[in-house]
Every structure is written in C-alpha cells, then in structure tokens.
Backbone as CSV, one residue per row, in Angstrom:
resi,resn,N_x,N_y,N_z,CA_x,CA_y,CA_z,C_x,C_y,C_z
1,UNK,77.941,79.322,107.364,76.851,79.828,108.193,75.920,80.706,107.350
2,UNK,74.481,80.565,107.458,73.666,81.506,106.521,73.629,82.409,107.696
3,UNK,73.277,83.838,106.336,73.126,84.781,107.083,71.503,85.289,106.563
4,UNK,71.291,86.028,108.091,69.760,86.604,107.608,69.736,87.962,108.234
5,UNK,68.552,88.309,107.599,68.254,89.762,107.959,66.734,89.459,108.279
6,UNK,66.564,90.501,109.587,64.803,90.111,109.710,64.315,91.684,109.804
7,UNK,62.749,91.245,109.131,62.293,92.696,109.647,61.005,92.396,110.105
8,UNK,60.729,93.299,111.041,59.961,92.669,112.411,59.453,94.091,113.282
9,UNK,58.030,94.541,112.836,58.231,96.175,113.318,58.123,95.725,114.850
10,UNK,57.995,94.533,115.644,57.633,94.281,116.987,59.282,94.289,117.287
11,UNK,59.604,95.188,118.635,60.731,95.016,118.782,61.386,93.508,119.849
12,UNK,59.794,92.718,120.650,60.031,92.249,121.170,60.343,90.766,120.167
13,UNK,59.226,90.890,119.414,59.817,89.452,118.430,61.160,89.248,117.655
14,UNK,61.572,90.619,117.208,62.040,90.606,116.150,63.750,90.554,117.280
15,UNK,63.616,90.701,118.615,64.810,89.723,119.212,64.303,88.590,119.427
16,UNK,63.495,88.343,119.331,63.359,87.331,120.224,63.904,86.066,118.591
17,UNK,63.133,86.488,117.356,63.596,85.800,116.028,64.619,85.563,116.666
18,UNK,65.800,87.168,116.316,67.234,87.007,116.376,67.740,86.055,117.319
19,UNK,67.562,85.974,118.616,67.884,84.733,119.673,67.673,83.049,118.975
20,UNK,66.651,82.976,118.713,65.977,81.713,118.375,67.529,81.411,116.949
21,UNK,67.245,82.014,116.187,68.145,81.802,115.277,69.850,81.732,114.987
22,UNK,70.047,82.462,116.499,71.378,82.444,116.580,71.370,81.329,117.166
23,UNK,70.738,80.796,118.279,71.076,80.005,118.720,71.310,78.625,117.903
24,UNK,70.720,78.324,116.775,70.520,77.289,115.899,71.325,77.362,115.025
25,UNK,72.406,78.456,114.785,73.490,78.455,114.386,73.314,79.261,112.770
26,UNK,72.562,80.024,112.531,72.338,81.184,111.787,72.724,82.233,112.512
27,UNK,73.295,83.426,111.249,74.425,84.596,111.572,73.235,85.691,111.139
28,UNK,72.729,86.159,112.102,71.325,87.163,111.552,72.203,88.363,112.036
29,UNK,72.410,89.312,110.615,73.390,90.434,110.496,72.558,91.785,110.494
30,UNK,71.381,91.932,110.324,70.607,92.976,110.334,68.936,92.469,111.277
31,UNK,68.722,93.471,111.831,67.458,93.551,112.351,66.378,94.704,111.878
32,UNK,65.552,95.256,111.329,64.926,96.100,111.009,63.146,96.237,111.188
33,UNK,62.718,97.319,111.231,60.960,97.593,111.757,60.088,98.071,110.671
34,UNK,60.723,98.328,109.545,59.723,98.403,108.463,59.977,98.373,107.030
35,UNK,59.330,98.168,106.273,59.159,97.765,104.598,60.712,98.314,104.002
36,UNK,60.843,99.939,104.500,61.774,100.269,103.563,63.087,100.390,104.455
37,UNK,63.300,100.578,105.457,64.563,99.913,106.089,64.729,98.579,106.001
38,UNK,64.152,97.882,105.333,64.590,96.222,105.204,65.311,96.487,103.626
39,UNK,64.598,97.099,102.474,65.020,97.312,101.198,66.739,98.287,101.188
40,UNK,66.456,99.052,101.989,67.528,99.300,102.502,68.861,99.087,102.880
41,UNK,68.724,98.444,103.920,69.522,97.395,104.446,70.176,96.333,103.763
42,UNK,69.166,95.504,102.956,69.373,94.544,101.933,70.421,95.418,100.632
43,UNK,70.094,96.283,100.174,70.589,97.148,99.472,72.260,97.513,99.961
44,UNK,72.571,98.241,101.020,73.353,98.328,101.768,74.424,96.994,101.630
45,UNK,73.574,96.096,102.195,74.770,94.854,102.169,75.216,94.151,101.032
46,UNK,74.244,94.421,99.761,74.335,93.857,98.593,76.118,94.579,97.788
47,UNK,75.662,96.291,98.022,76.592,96.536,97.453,78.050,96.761,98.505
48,UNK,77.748,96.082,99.476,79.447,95.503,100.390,79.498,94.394,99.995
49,UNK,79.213,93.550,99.273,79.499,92.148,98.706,79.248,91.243,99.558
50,UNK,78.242,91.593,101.133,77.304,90.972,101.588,76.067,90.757,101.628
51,UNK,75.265,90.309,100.611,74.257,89.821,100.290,73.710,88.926,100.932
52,UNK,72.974,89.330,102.060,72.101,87.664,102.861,71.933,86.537,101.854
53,UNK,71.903,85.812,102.745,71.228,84.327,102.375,69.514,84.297,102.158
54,UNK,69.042,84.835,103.149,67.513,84.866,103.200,67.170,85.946,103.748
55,UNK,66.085,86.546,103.869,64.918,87.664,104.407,63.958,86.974,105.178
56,UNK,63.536,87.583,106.281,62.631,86.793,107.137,61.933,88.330,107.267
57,UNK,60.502,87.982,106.734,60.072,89.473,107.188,57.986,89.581,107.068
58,UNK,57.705,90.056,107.946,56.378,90.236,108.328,56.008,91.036,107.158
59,UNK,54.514,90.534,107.078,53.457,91.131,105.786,53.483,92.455,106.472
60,UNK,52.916,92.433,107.268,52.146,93.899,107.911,53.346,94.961,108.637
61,UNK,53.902,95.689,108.206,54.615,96.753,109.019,54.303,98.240,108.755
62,UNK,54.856,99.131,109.776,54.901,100.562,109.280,54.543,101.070,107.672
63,UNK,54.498,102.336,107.395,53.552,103.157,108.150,51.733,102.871,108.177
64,UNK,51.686,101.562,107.249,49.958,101.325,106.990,49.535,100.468,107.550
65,UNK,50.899,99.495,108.005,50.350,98.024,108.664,49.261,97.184,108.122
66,UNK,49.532,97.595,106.427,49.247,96.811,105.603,49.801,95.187,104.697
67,UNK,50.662,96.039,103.789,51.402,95.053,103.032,53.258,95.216,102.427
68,UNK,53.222,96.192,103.768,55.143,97.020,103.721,55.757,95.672,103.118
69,UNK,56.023,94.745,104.185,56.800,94.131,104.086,56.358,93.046,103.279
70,UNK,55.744,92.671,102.495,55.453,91.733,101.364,55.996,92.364,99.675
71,UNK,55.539,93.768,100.101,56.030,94.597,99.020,57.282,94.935,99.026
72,UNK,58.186,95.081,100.050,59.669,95.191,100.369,60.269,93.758,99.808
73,UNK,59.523,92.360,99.881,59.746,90.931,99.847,59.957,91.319,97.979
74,UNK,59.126,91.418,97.535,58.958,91.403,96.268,59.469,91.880,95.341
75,UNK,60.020,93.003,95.917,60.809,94.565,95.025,62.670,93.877,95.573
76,UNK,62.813,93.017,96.591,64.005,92.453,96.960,64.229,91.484,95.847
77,UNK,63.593,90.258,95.637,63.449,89.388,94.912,63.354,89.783,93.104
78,UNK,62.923,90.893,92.758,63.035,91.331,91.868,64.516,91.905,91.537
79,UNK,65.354,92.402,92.353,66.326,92.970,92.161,67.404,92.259,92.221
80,UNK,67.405,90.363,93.381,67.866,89.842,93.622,67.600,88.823,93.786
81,UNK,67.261,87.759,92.417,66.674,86.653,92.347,67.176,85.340,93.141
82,UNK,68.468,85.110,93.548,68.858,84.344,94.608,68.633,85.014,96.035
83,UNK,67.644,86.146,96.677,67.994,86.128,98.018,66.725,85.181,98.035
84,UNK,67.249,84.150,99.407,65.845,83.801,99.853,64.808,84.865,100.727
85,UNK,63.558,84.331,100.760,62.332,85.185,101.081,61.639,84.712,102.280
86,UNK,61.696,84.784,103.465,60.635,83.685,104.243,59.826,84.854,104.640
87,UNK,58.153,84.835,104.305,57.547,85.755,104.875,56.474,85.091,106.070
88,UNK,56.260,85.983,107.316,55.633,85.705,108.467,54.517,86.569,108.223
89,UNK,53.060,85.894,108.848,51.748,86.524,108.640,51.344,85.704,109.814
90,UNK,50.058,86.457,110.351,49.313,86.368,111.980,48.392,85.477,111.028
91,UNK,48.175,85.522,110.164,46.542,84.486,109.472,47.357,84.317,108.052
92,UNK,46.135,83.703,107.604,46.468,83.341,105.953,46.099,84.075,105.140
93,UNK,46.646,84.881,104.607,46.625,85.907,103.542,46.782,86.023,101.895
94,UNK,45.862,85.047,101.275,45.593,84.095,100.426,46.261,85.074,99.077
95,UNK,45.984,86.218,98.809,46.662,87.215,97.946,47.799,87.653,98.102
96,UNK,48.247,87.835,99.459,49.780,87.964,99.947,50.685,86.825,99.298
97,UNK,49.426,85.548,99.683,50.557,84.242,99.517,50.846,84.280,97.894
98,UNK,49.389,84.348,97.088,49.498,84.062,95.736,50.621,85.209,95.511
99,UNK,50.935,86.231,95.275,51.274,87.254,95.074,53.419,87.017,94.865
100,UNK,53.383,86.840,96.187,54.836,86.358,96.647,55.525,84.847,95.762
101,UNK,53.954,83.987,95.537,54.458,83.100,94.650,54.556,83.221,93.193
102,UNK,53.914,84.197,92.840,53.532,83.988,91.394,54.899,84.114,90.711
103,UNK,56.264,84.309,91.035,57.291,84.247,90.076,57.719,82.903,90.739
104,UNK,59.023,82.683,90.862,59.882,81.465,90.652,59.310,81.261,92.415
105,UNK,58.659,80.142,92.720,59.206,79.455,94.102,60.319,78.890,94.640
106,UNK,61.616,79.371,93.897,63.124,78.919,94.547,63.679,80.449,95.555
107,UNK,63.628,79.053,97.041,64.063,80.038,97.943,63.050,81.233,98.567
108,UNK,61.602,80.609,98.702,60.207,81.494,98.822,59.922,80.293,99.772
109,UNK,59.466,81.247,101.247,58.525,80.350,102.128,57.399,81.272,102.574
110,UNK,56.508,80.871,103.299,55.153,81.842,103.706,54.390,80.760,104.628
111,UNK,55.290,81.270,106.216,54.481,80.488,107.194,53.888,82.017,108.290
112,UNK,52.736,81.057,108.816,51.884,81.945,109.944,52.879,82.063,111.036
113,UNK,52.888,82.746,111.965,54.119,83.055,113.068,53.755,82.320,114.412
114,UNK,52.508,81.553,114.673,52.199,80.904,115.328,53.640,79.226,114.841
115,UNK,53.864,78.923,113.768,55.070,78.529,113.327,56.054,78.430,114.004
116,UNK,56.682,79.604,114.452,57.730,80.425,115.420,57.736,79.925,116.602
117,UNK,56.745,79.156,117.422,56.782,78.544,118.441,57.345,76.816,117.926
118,UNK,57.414,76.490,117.097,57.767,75.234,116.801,59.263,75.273,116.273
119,UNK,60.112,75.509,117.178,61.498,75.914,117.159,62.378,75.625,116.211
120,UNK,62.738,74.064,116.199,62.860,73.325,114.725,62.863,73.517,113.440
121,UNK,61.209,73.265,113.657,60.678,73.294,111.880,61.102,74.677,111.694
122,UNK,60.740,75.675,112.174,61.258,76.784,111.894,62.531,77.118,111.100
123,UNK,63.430,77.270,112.108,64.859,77.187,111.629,64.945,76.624,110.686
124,UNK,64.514,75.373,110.774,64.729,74.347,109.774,64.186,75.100,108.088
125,UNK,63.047,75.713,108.344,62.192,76.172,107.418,63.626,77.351,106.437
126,UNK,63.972,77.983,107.580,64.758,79.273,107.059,65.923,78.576,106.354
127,UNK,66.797,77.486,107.074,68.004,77.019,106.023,67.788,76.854,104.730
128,UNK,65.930,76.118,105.025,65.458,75.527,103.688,65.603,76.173,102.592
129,UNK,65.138,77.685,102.953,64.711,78.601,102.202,65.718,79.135,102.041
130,UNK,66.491,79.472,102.734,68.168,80.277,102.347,69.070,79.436,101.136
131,UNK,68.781,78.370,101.183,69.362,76.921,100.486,68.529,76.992,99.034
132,UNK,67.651,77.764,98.598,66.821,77.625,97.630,65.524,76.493,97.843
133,UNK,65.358,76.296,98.577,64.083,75.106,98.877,62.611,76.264,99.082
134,UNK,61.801,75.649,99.290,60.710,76.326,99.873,60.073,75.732,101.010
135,UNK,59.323,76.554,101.792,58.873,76.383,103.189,57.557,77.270,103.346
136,UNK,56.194,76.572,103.048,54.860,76.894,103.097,53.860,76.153,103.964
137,UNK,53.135,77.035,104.966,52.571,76.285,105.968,51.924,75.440,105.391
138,UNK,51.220,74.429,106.053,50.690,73.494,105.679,49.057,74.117,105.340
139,UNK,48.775,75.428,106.408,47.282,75.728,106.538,47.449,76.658,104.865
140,UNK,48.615,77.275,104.910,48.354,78.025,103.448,48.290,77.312,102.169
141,UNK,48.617,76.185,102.166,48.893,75.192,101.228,47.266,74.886,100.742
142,UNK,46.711,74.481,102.262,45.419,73.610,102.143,44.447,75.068,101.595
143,UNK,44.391,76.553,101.472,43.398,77.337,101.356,43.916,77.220,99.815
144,UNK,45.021,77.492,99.207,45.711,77.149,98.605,44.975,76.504,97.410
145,UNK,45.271,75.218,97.900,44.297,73.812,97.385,43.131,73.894,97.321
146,UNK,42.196,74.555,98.205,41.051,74.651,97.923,40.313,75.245,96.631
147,UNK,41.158,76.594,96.581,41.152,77.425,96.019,41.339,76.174,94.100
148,UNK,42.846,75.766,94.406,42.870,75.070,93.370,42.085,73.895,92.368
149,UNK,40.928,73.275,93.303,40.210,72.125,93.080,38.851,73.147,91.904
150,UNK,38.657,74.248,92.155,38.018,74.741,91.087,38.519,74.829,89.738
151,UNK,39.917,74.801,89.490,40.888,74.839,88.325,40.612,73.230,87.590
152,UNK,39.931,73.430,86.296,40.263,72.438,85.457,41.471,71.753,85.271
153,UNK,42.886,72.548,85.651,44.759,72.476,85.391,44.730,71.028,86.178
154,UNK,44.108,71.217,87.342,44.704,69.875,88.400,43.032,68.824,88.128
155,UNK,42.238,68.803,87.036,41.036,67.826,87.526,41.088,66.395,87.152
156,UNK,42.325,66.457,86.039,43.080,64.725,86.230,43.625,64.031,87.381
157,UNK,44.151,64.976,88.243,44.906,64.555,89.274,44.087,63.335,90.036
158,UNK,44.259,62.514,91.059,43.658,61.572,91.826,43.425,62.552,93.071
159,UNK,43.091,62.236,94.329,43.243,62.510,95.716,44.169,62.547,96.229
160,UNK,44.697,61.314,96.274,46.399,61.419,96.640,47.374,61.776,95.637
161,UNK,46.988,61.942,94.591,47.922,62.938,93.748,48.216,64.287,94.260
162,UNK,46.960,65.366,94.199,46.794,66.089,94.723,47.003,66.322,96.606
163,UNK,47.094,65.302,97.091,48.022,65.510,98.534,49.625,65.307,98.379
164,UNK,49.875,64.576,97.608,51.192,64.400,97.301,51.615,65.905,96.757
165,UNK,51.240,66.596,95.934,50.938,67.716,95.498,51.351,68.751,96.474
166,UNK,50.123,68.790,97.378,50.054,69.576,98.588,51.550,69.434,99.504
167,UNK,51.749,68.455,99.362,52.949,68.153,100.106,54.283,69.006,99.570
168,UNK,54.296,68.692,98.081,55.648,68.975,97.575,55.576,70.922,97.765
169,UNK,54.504,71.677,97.490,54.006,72.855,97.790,55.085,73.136,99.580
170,UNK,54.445,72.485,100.306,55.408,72.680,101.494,56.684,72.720,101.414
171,UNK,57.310,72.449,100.288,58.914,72.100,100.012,58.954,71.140,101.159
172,UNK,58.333,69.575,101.174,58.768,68.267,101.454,59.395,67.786,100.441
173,UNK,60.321,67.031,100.861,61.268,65.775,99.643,59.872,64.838,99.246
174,UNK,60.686,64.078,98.569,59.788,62.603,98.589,59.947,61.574,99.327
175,UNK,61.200,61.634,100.180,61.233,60.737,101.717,60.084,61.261,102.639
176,UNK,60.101,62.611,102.725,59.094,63.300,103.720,57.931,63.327,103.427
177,UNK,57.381,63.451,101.902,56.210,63.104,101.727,56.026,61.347,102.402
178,UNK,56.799,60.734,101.828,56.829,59.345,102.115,56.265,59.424,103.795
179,UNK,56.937,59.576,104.318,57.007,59.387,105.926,55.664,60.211,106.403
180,UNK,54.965,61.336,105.584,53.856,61.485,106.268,52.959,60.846,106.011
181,UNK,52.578,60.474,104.754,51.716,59.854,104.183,51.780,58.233,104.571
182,UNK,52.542,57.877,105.066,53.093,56.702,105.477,53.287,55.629,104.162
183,UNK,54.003,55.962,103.143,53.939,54.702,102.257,55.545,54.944,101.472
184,UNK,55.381,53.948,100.777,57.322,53.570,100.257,57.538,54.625,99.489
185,UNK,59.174,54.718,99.660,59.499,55.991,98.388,58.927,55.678,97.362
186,UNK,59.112,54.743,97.168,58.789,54.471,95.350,57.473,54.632,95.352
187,UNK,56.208,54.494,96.468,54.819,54.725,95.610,55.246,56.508,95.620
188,UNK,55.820,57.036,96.509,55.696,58.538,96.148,56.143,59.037,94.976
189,UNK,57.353,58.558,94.620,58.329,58.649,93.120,57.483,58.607,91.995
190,UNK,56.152,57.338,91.881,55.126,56.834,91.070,54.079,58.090,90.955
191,UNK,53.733,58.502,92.255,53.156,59.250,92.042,53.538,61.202,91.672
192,UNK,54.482,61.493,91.837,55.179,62.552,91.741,55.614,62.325,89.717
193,UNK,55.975,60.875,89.516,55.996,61.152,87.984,54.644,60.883,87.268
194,UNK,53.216,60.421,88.077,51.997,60.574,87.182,51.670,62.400,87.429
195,UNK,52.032,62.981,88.466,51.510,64.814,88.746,52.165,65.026,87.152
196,UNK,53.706,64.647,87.259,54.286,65.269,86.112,53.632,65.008,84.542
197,UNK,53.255,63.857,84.190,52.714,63.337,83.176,51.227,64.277,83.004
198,UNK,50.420,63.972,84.265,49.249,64.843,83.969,49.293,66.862,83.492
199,UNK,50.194,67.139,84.130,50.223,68.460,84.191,50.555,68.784,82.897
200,UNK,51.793,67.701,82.212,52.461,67.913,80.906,53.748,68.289,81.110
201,UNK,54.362,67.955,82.023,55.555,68.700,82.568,56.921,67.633,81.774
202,UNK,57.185,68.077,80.487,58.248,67.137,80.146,59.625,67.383,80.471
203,UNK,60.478,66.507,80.649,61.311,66.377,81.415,62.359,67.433,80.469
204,UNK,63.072,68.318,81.284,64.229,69.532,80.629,65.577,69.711,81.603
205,UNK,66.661,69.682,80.417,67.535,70.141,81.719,67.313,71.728,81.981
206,UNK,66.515,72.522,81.436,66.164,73.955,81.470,65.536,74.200,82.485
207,UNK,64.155,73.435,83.076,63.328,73.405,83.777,63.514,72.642,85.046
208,UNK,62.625,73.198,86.331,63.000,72.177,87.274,61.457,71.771,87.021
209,UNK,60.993,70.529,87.125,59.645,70.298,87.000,58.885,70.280,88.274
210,UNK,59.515,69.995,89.490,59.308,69.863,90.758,58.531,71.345,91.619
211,UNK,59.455,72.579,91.086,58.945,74.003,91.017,57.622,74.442,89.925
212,UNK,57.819,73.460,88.724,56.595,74.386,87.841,55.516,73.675,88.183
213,UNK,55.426,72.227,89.108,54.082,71.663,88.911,53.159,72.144,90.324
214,UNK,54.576,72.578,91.277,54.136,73.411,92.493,53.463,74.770,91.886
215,UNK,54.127,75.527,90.985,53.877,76.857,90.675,52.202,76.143,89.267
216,UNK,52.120,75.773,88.841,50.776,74.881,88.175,49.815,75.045,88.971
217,UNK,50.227,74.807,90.492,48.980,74.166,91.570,49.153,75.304,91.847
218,UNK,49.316,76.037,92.354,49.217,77.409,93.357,48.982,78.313,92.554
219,UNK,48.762,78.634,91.049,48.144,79.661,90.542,46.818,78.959,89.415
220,UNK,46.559,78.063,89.835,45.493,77.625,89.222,44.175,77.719,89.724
C-alpha cells in the first residue's frame, strides 16, 4: 500500500483528498496546512523509518499564500531524492512548474486541482508518481510546449514528434500515447526513437533517455 502525506491549508479539501484516496486504496498517514509542517512531518517520519511514498501538496499555503508549499516540495526532494512529489495549483504556474522540474522528473507530477474531480486519473496520477513515474497536466504540458517551440533544442523535431513528446511529458507509456493519438505501438516506438536520435540522446545503461528528452523539452 503507498503511503502519502498531504498538505492542504483548506481543511475542507485536504479531507476531502484524504477520503478520495483512502478509498482507492492509498494509506495517507499525515495531513498538514502549511509549507513547514509538511517539511516537518516528512522529516518526522523519515527518521522513524517511515518515509512516504509520495507528497501531495498545494503551491500556495500559509503564511504568504505564495509559494510555501512548492518550496517545502523542493527542499523535500532535495533531502530525499526517492520521495515522490505531486504538486496541486488552482492555474498554471509556468515558473512553479519549471522550477519543480528542473532536477530529475522521477516521481514529480504538477496537476491543476480542477484534476481532483476526475477521481481515477487522479489516484491513478499519485500511484504513478509514488512508483517513480510522472504525472503532468496536459494544460501545463501544452504552456510548457509553447514556451518550448521558441527553443532551437526541439526545431528538428516534426509535429507529431513533438506531440508524442508532449505526451511522454505527461508520464504516458507508449501504449497510451498509442491509444490517444490513435496509431500502432510501433509507429509510437518509431517515433519516440527519432525524439531520441534528434535530441542526441545515446543510448546508456547510466541514463534513462525517456526522463532526459522530457527534461530537454521542458527546460528548453
């Protein structure tokens, strides 16, 4: 069973998370309302030799209702490079997002909380991310991308390179890219090893290439 910790300065969401998630069969062991009771907490359980699985925790909390909890996200992840990270934001917060990504995207998601109504993907999002996967809205992806099409890094890419791209950014497989895009594994496979070829991404057992060509696109 993964376990999570959420921090959530709303006391009504931050049960309402906890419900949603228990019910789906996640063990959410801490609840907390701001930046540094989450660092805390996390801290706390680290040195009982319970270390969450993931962090689920809002940009904006106490006392500035600025960037508590992105900065609590970050200073966690620094100290504890396997916890996963899922951060919740009311809009797209294009520096929040870059910010949270710019080290390793293993086990890093960053969806809007409008999300949270889509029960599923949700959950689904958090195993992802507890599991080391990533889980990025689709709308942050696309500002994301926009942002990226000014970068010389991606101007080999095709169109559907670059959606295929966009896709893998969401932490989709290549079945799931497959199935949205509607076409065979293998054209996705084809195209996932021309991203790699263009970017320069040679094949390592050191490296995951799948993470650096995501982390390529999102800081370019």
């Amino acid at each position: 069973m993964r376990r999570v910790v959420i921090a959530e300065d709303s006391v009504l969401l931050r049960e309402g998370l906890t419900r949603l998630l228990t019910d789906r069969g996640l063990e959410v062991v801490a609840g907390v309302g701001d930046g540094a009771a989450l660092v805390k907490t996390v801290h706390d359980l680290a040195a009982s030799d319970a270390l969450p699985d993931v962090v689920v925790s809002d940009v904006r909390m106490p006392p500035t209702h600025t960037d508590e909890g992105l900065r609590a996200c970050v200073e966690l992840r620094g100290r504890y490079p396997h916890l996963g990270v899922l951060v919740l934001s009311q809009f797209v917060e294009e520096r929040y997002a870059s910010e949270l990504l710019a080290g390793s995207t293993r086990g890093v998601g960053y969806l809007l909380k409008d999300r949270v109504a889509e029960v599923r993907e949700f959950a689904d999002a958090v195993v992802r991310v507890a599991e080391g996967g990533t889980a990025l809205d689709p709308e942050v992806v696309q500002q994301l991308l926009s942002r990226s099409r000014k970068g010389d890094v991606l101007a080999n890419l095709t169109p559907r390179e670059r959606e295929v791209l966009g896709l893998m950014a969401e932490g989709r497989t290549n079945a799931a890219v497959a199935k949205q895009l509607v076409v065979s594994d293998g054209a996705v496979e084809k195209h996932v090893s021309n991203i790699f070829l263009k970017l320069g991404l040679a094949q390592s057992p050191e490296d995951h290439r799948r993470v650096l060509a995501v982390l390529t696109y999102l800081n370019s």
